[in-house]
Backbone as a chain_set.jsonl record, in Angstrom:
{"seq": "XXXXXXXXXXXXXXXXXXXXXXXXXXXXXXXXXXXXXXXXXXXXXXXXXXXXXXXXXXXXXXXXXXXXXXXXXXXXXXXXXXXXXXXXXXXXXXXXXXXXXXXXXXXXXXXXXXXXXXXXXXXXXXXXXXXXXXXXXXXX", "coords": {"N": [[-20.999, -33.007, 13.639], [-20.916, -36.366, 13.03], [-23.324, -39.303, 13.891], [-23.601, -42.877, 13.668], [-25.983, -45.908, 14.836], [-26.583, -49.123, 15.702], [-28.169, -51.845, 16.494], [-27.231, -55.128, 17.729], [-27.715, -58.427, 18.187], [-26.564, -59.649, 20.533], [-24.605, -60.668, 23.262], [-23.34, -58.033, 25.498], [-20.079, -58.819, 26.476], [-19.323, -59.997, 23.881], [-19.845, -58.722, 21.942], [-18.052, -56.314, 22.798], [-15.996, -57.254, 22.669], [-15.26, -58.505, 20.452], [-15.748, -55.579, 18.888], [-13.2, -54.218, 19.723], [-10.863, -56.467, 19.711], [-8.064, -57.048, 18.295], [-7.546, -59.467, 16.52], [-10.716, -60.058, 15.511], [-11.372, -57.41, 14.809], [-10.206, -56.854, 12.066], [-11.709, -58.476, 10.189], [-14.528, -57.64, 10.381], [-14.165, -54.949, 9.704], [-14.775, -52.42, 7.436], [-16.531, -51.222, 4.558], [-17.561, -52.45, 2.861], [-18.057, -55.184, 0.649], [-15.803, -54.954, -1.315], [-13.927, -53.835, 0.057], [-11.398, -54.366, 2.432], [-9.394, -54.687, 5.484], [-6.747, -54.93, 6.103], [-4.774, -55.205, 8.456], [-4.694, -54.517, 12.128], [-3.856, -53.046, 15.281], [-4.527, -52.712, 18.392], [-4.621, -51.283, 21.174], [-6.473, -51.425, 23.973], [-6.917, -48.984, 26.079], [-6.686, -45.954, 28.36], [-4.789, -43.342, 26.408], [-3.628, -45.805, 25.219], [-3.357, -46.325, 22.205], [-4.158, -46.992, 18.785], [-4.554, -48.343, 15.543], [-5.752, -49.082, 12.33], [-5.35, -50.475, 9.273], [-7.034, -49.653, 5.941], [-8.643, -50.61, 2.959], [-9.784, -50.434, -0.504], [-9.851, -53.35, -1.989], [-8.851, -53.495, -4.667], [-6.556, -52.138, -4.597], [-6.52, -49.772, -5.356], [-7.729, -47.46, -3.408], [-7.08, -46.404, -0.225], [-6.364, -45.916, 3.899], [-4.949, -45.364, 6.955], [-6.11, -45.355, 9.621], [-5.696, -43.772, 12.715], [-4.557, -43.254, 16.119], [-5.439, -41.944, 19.33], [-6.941, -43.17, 22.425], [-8.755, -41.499, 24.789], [-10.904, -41.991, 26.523], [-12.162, -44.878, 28.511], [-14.484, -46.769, 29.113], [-14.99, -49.575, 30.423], [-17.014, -51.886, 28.738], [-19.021, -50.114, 28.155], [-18.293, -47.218, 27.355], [-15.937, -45.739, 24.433], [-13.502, -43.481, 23.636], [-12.017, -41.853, 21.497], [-8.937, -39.688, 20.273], [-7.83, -38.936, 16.845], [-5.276, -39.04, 14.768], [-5.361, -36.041, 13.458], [-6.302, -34.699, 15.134], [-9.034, -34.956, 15.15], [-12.302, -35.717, 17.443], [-14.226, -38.859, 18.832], [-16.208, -40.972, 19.88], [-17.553, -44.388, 20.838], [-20.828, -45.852, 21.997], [-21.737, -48.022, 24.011], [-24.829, -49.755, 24.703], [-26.683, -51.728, 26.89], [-29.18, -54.336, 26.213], [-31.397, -56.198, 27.651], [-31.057, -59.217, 25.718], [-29.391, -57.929, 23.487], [-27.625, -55.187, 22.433], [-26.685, -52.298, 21.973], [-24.898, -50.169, 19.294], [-23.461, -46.79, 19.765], [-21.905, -44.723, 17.13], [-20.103, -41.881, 17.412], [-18.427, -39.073, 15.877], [-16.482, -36.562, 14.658], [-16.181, -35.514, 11.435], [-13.958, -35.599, 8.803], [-12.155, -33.196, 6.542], [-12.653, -33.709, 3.248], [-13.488, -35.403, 2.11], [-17.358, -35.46, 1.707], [-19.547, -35.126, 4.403], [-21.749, -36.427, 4.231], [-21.035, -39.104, 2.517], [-19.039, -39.617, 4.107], [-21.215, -40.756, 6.374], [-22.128, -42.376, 5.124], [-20.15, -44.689, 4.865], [-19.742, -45.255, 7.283], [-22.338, -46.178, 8.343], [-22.037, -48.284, 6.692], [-19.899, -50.071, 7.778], [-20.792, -50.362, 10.479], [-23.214, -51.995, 10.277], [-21.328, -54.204, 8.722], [-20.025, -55.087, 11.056], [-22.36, -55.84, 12.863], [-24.047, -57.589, 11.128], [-21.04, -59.585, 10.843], [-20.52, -60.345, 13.663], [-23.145, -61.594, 14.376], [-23.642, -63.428, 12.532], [-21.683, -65.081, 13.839], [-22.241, -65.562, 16.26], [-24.486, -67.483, 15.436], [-23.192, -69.553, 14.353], [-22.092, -70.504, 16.222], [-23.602, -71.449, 18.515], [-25.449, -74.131, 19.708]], "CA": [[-20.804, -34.364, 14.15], [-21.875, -37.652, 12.592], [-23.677, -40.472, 14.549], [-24.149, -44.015, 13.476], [-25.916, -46.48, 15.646], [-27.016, -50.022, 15.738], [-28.639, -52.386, 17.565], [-26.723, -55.979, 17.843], [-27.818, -59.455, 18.896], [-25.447, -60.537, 21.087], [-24.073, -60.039, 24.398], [-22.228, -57.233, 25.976], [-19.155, -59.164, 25.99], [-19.438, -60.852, 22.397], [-19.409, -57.205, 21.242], [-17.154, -55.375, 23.229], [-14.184, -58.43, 22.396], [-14.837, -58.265, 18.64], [-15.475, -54.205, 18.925], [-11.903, -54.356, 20.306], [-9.695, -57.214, 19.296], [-7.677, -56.875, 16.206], [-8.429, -60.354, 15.208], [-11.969, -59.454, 14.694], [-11.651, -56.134, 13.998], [-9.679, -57.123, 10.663], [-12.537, -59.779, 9.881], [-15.576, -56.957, 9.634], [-13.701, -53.523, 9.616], [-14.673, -52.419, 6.08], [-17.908, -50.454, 4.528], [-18.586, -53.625, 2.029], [-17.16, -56.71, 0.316], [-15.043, -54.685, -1.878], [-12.996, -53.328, 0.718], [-10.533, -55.245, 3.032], [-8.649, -54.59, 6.523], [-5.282, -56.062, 6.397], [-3.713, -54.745, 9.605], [-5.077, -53.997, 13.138], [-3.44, -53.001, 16.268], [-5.458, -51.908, 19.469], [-4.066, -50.87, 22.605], [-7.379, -50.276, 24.605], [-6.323, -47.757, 27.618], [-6.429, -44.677, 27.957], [-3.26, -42.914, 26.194], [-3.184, -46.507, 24.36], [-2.761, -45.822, 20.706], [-5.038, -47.71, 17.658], [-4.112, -48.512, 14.215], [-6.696, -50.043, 11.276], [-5.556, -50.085, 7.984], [-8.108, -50.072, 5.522], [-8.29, -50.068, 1.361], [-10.161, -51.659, -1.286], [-8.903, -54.782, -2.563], [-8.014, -53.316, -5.846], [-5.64, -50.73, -4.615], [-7.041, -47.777, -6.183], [-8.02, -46.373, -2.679], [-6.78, -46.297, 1.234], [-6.151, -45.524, 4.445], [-4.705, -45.708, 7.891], [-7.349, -44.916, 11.039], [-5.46, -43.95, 13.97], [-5.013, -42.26, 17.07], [-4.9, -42.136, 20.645], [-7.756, -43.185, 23.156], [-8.807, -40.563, 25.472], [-11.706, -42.781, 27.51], [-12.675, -46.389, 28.32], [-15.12, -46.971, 30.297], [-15.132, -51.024, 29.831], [-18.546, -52.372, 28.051], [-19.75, -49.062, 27.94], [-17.627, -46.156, 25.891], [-14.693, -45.804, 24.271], [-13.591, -41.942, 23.366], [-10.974, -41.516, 20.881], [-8.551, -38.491, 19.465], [-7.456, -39.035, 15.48], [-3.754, -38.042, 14.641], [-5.518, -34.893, 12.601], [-7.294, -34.006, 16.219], [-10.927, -35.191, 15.297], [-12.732, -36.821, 18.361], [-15.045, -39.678, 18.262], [-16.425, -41.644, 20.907], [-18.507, -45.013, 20.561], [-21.623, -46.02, 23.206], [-22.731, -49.437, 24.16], [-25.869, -49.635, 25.599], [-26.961, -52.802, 26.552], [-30.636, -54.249, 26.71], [-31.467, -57.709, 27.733], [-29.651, -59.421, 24.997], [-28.89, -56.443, 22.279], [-26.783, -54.01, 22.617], [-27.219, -50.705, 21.028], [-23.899, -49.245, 19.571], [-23.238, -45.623, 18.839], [-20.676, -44.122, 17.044], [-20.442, -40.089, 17.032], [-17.253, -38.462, 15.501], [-15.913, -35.41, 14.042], [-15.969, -35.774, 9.733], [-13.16, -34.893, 7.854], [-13.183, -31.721, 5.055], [-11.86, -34.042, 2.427], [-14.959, -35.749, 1.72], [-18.338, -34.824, 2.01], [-20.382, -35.924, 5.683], [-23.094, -37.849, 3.433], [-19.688, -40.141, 2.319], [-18.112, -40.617, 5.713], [-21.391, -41.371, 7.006], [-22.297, -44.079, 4.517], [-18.92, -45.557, 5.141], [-19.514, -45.757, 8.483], [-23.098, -46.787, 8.419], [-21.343, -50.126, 5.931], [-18.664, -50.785, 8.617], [-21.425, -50.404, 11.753], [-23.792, -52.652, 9.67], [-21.056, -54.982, 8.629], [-19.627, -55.388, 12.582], [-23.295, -56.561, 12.984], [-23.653, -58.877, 10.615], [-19.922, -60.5, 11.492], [-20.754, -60.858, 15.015], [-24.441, -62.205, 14.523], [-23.184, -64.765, 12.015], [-20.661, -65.974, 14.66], [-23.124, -66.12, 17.147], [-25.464, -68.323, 15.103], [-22.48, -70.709, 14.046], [-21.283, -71.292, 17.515], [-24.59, -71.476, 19.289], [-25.356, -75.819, 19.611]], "C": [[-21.72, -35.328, 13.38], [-22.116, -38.804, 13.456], [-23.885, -41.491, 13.597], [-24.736, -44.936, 14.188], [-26.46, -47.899, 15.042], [-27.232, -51.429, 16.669], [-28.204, -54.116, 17.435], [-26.891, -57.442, 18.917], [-27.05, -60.285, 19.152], [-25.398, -59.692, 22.239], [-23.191, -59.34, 24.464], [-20.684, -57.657, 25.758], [-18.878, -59.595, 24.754], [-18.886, -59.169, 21.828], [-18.415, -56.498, 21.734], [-15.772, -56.202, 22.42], [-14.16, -58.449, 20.945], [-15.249, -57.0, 18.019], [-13.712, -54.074, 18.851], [-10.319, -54.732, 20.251], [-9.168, -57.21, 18.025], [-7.997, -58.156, 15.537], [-9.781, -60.403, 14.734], [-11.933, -58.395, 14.136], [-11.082, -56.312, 12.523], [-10.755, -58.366, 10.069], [-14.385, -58.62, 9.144], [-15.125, -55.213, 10.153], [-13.789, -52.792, 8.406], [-16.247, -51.787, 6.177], [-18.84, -51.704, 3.604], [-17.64, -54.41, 1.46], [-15.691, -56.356, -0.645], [-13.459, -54.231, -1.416], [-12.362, -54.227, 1.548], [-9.765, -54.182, 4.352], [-7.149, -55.74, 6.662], [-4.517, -56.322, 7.908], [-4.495, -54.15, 10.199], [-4.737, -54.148, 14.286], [-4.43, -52.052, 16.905], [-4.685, -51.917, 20.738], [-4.974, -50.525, 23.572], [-7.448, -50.036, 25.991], [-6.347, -46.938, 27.023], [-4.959, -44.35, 27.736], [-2.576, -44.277, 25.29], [-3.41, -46.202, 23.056], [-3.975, -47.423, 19.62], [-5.162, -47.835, 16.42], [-5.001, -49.515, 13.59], [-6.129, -49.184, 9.947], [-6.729, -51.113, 6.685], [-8.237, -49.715, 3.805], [-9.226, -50.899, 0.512], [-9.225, -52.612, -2.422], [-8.279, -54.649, -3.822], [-6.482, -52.497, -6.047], [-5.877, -49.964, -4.898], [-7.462, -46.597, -4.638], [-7.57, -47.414, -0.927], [-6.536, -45.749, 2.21], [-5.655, -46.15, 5.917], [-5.33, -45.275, 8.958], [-6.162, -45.217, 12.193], [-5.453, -42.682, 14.038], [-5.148, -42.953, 18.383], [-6.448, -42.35, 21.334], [-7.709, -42.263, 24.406], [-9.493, -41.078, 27.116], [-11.894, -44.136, 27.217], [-13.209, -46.608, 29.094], [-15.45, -48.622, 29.863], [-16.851, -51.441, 29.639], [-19.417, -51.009, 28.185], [-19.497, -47.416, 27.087], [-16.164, -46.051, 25.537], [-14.635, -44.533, 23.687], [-12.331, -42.01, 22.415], [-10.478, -40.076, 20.461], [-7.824, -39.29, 18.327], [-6.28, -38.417, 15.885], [-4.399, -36.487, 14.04], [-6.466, -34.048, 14.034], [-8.535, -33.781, 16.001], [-11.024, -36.352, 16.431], [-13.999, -37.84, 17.761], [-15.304, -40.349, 19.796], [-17.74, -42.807, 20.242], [-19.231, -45.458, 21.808], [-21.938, -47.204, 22.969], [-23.093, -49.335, 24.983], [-26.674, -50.97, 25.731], [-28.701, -53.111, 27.023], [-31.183, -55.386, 26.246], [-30.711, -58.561, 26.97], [-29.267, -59.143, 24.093], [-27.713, -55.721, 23.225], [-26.257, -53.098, 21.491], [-25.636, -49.684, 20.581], [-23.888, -47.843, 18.591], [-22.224, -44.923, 18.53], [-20.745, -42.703, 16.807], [-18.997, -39.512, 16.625], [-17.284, -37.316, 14.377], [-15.797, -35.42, 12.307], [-14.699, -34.787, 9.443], [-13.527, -33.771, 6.55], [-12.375, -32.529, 4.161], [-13.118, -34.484, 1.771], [-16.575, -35.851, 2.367], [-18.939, -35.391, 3.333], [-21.23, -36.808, 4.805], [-22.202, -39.636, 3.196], [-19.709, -40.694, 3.54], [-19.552, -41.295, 6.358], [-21.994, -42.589, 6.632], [-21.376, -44.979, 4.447], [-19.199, -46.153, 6.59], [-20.437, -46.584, 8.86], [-22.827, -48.587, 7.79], [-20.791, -50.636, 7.327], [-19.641, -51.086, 9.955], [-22.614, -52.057, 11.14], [-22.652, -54.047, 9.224], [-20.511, -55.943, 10.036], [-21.141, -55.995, 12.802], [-23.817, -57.662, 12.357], [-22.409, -60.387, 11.159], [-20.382, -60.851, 13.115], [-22.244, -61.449, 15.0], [-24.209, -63.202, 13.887], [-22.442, -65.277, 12.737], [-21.523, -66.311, 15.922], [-24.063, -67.252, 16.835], [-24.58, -69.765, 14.907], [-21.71, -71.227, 15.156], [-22.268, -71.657, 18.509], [-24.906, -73.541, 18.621], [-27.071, -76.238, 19.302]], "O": [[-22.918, -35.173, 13.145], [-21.096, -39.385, 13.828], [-24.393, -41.087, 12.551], [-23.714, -45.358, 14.729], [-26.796, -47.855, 13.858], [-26.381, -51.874, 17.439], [-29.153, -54.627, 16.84], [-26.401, -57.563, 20.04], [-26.733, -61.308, 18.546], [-25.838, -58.552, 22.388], [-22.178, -59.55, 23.796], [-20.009, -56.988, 24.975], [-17.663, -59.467, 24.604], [-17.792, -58.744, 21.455], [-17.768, -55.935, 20.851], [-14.847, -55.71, 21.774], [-13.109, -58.412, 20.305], [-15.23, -56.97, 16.788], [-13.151, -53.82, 17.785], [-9.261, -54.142, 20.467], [-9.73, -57.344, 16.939], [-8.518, -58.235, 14.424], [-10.002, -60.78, 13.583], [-12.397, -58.261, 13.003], [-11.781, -55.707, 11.711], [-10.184, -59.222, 9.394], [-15.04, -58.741, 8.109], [-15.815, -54.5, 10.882], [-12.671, -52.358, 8.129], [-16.985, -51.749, 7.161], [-20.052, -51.916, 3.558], [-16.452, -54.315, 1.769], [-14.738, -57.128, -0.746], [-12.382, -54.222, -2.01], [-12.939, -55.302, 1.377], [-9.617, -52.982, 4.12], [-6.833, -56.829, 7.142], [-3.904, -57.308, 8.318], [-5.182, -53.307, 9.622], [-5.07, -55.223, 14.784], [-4.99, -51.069, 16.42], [-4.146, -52.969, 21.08], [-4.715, -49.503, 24.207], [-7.938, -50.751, 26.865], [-6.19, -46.753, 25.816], [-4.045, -44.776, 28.443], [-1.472, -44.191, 24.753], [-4.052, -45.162, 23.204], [-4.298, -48.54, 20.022], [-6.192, -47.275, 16.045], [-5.115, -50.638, 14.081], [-6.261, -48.006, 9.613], [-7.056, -52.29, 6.533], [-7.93, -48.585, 3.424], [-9.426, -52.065, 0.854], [-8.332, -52.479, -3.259], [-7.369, -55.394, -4.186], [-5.701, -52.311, -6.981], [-5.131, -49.046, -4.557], [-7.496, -45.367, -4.691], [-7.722, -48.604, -0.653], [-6.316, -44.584, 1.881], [-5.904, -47.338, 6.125], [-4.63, -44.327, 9.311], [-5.753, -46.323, 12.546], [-5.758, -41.699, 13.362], [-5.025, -44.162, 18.58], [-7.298, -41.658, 20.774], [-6.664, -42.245, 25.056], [-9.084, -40.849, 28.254], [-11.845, -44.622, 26.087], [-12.586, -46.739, 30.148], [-16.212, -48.795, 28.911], [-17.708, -51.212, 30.493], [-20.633, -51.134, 28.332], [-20.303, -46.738, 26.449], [-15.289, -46.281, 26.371], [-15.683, -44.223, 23.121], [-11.406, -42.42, 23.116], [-11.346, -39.223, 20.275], [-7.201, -40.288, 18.69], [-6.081, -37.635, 16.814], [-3.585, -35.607, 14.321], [-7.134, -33.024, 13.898], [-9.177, -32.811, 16.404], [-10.366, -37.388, 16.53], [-14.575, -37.729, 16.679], [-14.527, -40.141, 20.728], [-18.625, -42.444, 19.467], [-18.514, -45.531, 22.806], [-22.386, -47.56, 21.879], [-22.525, -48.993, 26.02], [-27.318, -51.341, 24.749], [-29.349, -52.451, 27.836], [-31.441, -55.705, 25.086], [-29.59, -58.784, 27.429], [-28.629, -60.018, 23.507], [-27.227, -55.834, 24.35], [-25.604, -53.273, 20.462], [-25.263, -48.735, 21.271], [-24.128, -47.698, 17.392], [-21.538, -44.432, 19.426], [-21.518, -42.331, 15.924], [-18.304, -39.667, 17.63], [-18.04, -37.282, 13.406], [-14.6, -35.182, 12.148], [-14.532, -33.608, 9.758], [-14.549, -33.557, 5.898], [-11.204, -32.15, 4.163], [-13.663, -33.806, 0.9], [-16.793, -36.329, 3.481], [-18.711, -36.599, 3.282], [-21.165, -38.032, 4.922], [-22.545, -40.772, 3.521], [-20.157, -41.756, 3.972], [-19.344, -42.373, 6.914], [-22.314, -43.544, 7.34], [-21.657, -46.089, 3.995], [-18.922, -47.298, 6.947], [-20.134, -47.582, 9.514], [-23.238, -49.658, 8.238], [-21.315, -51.6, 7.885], [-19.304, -52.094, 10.578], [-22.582, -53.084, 11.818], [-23.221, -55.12, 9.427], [-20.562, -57.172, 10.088], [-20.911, -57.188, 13.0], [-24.045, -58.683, 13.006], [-22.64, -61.519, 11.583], [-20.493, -62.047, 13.385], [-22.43, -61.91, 16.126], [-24.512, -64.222, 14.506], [-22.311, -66.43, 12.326], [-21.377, -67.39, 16.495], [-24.464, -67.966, 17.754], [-25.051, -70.865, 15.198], [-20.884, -72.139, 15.11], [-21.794, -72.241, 19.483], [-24.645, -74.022, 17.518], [-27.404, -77.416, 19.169]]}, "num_chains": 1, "name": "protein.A"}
């Protein structure tokens, strides 16, 4: 299993709604500037279904992230199963006005764990960024 976590200034809701919503999630769904999210559908229920496609901007490399949600416990975890039957589950933990998220999932044998989890560490790191810059540019 690989974990990623990080700790995010913003509120519980701020994060959970652009964790969540495909129009954010296509805004910082990506490991770095090179890469791009074109397309994101979320369904979040259990037994709802979750689609991110994801590639870098040159074409030379992609993919489609889905799969079925297993748990939702609202502002606090979301559990997923992959079409290839790897689980994953992410934790928000909130604390005063942070909130701590962790992602733990199953690695693929295609490419190495060190890979997937510097991909993931980009995409957890860029979801923090995007949502802290939107907090600063909407705050008066």
């Amino acid at each position: 299993m690989i974990t990623v976590q990080n700790t995010i200034n913003a509120s519980i809701d701020t994060v959970w709604d652009f964790w969540t919503l495909p129009e954010h999630i296509v805004n910082w769904n990506i490991p770095s500037p090179d890469w791009h999210n074109p397309y994101a559908e979320n369904d979040l229920k259990v037994g709802g279904k979750f689609k991110y496609t994801m590639g870098t901007k040159d074409g030379s490399m992609g993919f489609d992230f889905e799969g079925t949600y297993t748990k939702v416990d609202h502002h606090a975890l979301i559990a997923y199963k992959l079409l290839d039957n790897r689980t994953g589950i992410v934790r928000f933990e909130t604390a005063g006005s942070t909130v701590k998220i962790a992602e733990t999932f199953e690695p693929e044998k295609e490419n190495s764990e060190a890979l997937q989890e510097q991909f993931l560490k980009g995409v957890i790191a860029n979801f923090k960024a995007y949502v802290e810059s939107f907090n600063r540019n909407t705050q008066i």
